[in-house]
N, C-alpha and C positions, 0 to 999 in steps of 0.2 A: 679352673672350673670350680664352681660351687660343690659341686658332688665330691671331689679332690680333697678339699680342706675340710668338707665333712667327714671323711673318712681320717684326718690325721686330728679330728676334735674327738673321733669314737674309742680310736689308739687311745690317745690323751687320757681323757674323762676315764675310760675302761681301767687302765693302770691307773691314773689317780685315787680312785676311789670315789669321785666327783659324784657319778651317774649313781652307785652304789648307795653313797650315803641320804641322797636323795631320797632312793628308794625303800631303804630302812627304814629314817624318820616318818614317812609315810604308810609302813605298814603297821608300827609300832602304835599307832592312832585311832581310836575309832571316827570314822568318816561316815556321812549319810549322802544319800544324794541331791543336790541340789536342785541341777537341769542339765538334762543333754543337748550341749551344744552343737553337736554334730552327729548326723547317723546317717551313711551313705552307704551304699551297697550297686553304687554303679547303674541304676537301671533308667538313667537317662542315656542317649546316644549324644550327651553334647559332651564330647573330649577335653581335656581339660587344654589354656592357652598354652602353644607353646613360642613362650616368651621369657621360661627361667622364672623366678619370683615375680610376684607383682603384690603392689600395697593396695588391692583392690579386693575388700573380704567378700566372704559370703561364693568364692570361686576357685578351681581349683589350678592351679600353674605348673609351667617346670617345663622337663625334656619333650622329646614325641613321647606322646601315648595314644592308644586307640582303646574304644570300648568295645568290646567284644561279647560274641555268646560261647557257648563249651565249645573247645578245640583240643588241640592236641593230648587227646586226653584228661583234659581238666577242664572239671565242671565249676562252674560260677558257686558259692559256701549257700550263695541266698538268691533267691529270685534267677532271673535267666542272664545276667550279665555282667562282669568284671572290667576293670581297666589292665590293660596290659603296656606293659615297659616294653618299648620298639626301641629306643635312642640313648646313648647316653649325650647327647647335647639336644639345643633346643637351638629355633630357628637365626639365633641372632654370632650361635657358632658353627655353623654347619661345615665341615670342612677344616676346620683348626684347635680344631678341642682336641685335646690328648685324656679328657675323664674317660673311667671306664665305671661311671656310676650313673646311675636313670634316676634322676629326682623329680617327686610333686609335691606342692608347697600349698599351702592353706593360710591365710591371715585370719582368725577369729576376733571380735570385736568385743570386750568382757569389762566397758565405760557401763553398759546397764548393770552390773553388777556392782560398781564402786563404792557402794554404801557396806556391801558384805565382804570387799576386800579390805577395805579399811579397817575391819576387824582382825587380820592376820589371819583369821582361822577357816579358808579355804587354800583349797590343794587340785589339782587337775591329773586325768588319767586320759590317755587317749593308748586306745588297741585297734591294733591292724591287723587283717591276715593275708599271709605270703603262700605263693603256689608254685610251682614250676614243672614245666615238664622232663621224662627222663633225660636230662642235659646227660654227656659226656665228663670227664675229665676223674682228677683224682682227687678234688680239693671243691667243697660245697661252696653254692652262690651264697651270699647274706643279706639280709635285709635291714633296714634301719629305720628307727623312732627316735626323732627328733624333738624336743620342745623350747620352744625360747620365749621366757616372757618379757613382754618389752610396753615401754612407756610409749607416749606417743612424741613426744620429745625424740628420743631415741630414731623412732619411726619414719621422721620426716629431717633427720640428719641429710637424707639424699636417700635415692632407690636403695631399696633392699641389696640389688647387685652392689652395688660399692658397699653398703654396712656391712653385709657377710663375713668378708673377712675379718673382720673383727667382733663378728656378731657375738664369741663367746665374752668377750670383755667388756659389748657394749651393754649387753643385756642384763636384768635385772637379775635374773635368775635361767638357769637353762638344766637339762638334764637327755641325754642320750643312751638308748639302747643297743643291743646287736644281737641281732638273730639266724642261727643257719637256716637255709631255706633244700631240703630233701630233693629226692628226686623221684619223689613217689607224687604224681599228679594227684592220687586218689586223697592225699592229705594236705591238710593246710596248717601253715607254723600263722603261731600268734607271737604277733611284735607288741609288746607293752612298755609303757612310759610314764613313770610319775611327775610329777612337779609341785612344791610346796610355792603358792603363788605368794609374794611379795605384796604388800599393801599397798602399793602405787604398780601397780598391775592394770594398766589400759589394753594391749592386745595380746593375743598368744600367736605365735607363731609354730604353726605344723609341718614339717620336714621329713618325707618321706621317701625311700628310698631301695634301688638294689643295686649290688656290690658286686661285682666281675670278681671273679676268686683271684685272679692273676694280676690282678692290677693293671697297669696301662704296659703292653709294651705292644710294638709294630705289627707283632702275627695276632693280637687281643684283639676281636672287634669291637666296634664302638654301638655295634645294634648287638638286642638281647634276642633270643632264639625263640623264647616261650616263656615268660615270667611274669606274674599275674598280681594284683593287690583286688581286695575285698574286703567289706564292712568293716569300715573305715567308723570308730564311735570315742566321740569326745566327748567324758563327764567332769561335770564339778561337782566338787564335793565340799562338803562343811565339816569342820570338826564339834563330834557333839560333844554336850556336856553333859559332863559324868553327873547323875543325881548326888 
């Protein structure tokens, strides 16, 4: 499952230093803002597909999710509505997935910017916020920020579902975070994620996510109880120049 190998890219990348050094060189920078390519906050009732990825932009994919208004205790960060993590598989595994991860995936389309990537000196920042209700257990849920930028080359090797697994080698550039997610409804963790974008930078890919603390085993269910994503904002940034 998708959600699986994402979580042994987060292992990875986290001990590597990968995601890290990403992050540094990017804060180390002064950056201004270009344009916000994405800023969601859920207050449409159209669910995102559940088909796992799709190379289809401008929509949002992955496991089941439902859009919802406050429930168990948690209130939507903004407006009256949030997407909530139901599933860890989506409709085309239902019944034979062994993930114990709820992913939604985003394709961003950054061909109208090609003239300002070709300069090297743009960089991407997408923040997400995580919520959950008071879950049980002794060990927190986590959430994950994913980025991958990829060519279009790359993009139309075959669906996303077969690129995946190799999406960290196929990709131009990529960077992952990891975030614990509380058990305090009243609060919401912020998932952040940098990426220093590559000058043959055609789309980005957005990989979102939550993490069953226990991993997969037989007594883990594969639905989430109460787990919530919100304002959901994807920027680009320029590197200025120093006078």
């Amino acid at each position: 499952h998708l959600g699986r190998i994402a979580a042994a890219l987060v292992v990875g990348l986290l001990l590597g230093g990968f995601g890290t050094s990403v992050l540094r060189g990017v804060s180390e920078l002064r950056w201004g803002k270009l344009a916000t390519l994405l800023a969601d906050s859920f207050e449409s009732d159209v669910a995102p597909l559940v088909t796992g990825p799709s190379e289809q932009t401008g929509i949002w994919s992955g496991d089941v999710t439902q859009i919802v208004g406050a429930q168990q205790g948690v209130k939507p960060r903004s407006g009256s509505r949030m997407l909530r993590f139901v599933s860890a598989v989506d409709e085309g595994k239902l019944g034979e997935s062994d993930s114990y991860i709820s992913d939604v995936y985003r394709l961003l389309d950054l061909r109208p910017f090609t003239k300002e990537l070709a300069s090297g000196n743009l960089s991407l920042q997408c923040s997400a916020y995580f919520n959950a209700h008071a879950y049980a257990g002794d060990k927190p849920y986590s959430a994950g920020v994913c980025l991958y930028a990829l060519s279009e080359d790359i993009l139309r090797k075959g669906s996303l579902k077969n690129v995946f697994p190799h999406l960290l080698q196929e990709s131009l550039a990529a960077t992952i975070s990891h975030t614990p997610v509380d058990r305090d409804p009243a609060t919401w963790q912020r998932g952040i994620a940098e990426l220093r974008l590559p000058p043959q930078t055609e789309f980005l890919w957005v990989h979102l996510s939550v993490i069953h603390p226990k991993g997969w085993t037989p007594e883990a269910p594969k639905t989430f109880s109460g787990h919530f994503l919100d304002d959901v904002e994807v920027t680009l940034l320029r590197r200025e120049v120093s006078p």
